[in-house]
N, C-alpha and C positions, 0 to 999 in steps of 0.2 A: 815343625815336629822333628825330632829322633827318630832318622829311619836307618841309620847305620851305625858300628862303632864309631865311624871317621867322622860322621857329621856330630856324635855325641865327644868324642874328643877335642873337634874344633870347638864347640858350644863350651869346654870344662875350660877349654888354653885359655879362652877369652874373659870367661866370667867364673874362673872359680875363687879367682881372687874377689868378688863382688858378693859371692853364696858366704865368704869368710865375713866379710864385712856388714852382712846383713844379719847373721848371725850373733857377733859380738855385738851390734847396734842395740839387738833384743836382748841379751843381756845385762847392759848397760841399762838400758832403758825401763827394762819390765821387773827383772827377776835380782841381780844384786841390791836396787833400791831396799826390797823388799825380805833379802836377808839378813834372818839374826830381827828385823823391825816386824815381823809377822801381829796381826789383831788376831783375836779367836776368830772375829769374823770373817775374818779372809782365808778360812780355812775350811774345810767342806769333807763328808766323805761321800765316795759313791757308790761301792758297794760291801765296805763296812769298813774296820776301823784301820786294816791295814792298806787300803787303797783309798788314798788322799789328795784331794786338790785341791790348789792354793789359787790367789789372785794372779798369781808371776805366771803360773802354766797358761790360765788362761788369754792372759793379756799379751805374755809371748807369742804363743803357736797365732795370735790375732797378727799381730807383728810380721811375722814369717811368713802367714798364709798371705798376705798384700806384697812383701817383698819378694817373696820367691815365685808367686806367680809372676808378676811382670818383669821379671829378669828372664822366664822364656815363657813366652806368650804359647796359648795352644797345651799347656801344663797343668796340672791337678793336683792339690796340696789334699794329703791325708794327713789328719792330725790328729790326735789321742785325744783331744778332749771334743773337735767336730766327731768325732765317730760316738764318742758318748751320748749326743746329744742327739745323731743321726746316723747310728746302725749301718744303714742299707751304705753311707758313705764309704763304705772301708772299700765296695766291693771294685771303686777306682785300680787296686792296686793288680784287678785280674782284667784290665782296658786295655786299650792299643795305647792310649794318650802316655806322654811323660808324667813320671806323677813322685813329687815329693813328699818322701815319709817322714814326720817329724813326729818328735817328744820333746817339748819345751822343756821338761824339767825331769829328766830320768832321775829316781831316787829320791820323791817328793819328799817320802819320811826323812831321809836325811834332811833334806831339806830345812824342815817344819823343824826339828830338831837341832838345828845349826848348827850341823858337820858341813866340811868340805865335801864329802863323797857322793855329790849331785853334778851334772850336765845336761847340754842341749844334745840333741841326737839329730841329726837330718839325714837323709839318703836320698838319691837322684837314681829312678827307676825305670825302666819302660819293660812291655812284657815278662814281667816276673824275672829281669833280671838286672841287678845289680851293678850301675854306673860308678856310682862314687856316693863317697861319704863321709862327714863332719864329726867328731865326737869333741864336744867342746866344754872342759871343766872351769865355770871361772874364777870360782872360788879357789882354786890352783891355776889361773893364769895357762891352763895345756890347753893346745888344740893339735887334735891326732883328723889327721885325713889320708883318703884313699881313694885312689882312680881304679877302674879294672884294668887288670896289664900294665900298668905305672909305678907299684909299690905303694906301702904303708907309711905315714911319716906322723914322728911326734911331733910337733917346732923346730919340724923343718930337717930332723935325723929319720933316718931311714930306719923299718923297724926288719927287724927279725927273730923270728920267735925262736926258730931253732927247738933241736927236741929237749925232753926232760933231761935232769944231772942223773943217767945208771946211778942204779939202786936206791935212789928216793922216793919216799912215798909220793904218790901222783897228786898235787894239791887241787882240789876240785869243785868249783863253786858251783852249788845246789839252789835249785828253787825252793822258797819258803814252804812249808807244810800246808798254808793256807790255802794256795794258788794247785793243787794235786788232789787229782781222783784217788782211789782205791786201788786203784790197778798200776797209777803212777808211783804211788807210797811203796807197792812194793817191787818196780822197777829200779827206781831210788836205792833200796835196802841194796841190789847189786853194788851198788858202790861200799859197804861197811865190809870190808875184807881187806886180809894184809896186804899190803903196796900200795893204798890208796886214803887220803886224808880228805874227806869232804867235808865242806863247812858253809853253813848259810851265805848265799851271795847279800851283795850289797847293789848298787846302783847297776843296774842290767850292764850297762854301756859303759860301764869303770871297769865292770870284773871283763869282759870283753878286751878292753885296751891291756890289761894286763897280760891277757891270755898273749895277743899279740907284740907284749914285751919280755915274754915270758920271765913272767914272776904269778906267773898261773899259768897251771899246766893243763887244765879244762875246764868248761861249765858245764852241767846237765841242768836243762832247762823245762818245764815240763807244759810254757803256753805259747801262743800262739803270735802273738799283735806284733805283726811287722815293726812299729813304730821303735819297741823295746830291742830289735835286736836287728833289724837290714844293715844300718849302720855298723854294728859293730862285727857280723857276719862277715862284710867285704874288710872289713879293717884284719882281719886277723887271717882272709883267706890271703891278701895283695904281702902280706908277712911270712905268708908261707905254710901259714895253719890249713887247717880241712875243718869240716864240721859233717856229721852226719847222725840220721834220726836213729831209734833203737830197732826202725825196718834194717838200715845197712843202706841206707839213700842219703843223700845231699839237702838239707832243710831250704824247701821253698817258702817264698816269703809269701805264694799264694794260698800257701793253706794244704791242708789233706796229710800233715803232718800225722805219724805217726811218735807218739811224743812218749818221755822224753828225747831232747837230742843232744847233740854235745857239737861242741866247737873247742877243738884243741891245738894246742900250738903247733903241731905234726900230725899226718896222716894216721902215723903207728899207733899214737896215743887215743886219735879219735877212732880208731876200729878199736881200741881196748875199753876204751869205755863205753860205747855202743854194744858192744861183745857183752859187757855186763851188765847193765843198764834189761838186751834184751833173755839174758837168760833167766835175769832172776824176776821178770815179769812171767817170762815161761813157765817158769816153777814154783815159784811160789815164795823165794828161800832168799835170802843173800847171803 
């Protein structure tokens, strides 16, 4: 088991090149066959039309969950579509045990649609906190990863998100109206004011790597499921980003989230959009 930084950094020197390869294995193997070649049948919703899954999700995170366990024995794979099936499974990720978060196919709709703007998501976790992580597009050939205290890297470049260009509007990717309470809709509304350009996110873990290459200057996201965002969380914090909820807190991947929250490519910009996000929850207004 991971009982320290140093034994979770010796475990990443030795086998992170092996988490890479298990990872492309699964896409190789499960989810490019099956792009762009989709049956109707191999397509499913689960809790209605905007939340979708395919045979590649499932046969992937099937994939992952065999290799990533026995790459470190004494570890717990959470996965987006085991937790479908079995709820109570998520609550691994509030354990002592190491436990792998994955999403086989971030941005199924793209997916199902045969755009590029889909990836695999993984994250290597113990106690609610954030070891390293995989964002792997293969339909763009990218793979972005991140150690904590090691830095952010595209294919092998080092990222840095750095702040916004003064005086541009702040580009800001939004959760779907689908996926939002009432109270979130009009936290959201904070963001429609001058200096600020939000627009419908795409792949959780795409608009994520962006934020941390800055060519997005924030997301405000308004759910919860670690699987959709640990990953890209460490990725944009090891770049230099911050992220936090519309409380003015740091988004745990255990939950008790005060939502929406934001991950932005500098500290400045995520207390500005947190700053708005919770005023106009407060008032009513944006």
């Amino acid at each position: 088991m991971i009982d320290s930084n140093e034994t979770a950094e010796e475990f990443l020197a030795q086998h992170a090149a092996d988490v890479e390869e298990a990872i492309r294995k699964a896409a190789a193997a499960e989810i490019m066959p099956r792009w762009r070649q989709l049956a109707a049948h191999e397509v499913d919703q689960k809790t209605g039309p905007h939340d979708l899954v395919t045979d590649a999700d499932r046969k992937a995170e099937l994939y992952l969950t065999g290799a990533l366990g026995a790459l470190l024995p004494g570890s717990v794979v959470v996965g987006e579509e085991a937790v479908h099936d079995n709820p109570a499974s998520y609550e691994a990720i509030r354990g002592s045990a190491p436990v792998w978060i994955v999403d086989p196919v971030d941005g199924t709709r793209q997916f199902v649609h045969g755009d590029t703007g889909f990836c695999t998501l993984v994250a290597l976790a113990q106690g609610g906190v954030l070891l390293a992580s995989w964002t792997f597009a293969p339909a763009r050939d990218q793979l972005a990863t991140a150690v904590r205290g090691g830095g952010a890297f595209l294919d092998g470049e080092r990222l840095h998100a750095g702040p916004p260009e003064p005086g541009r509007d702040l580009r800001v990717a939004t959760s779907h109206p689908d996926y939002t309470t009432d109270e979130q809709k009009r936290a959201l509304l904070g963001l429609r004011t001058p200096g600020v350009a939000p627009r419908p996110c795409g792949s959780a873990g795409l608009e994520y790597l962006a934020v941390a290459r800055g060519e997005v200057d924030a997301t405000a996201f308004s759910w919860e499921a670690a699987w959709d965002h640990a990953a890209g969380l460490l990725l944009v914090e090891e770049a230099g980003g911050a992220h936090l909820t519309r409380a003015g807190e740091p988004f745990r991947i255990t939950g008790g989230n005060v939502l929406p929250f934001t991950a932005a490519r500098d500290a400045a910009t995520a207390r500005r959009v947190a700053g708005l996000l919770a005023s106009s929850a407060a008032h009513g207004t944006g």
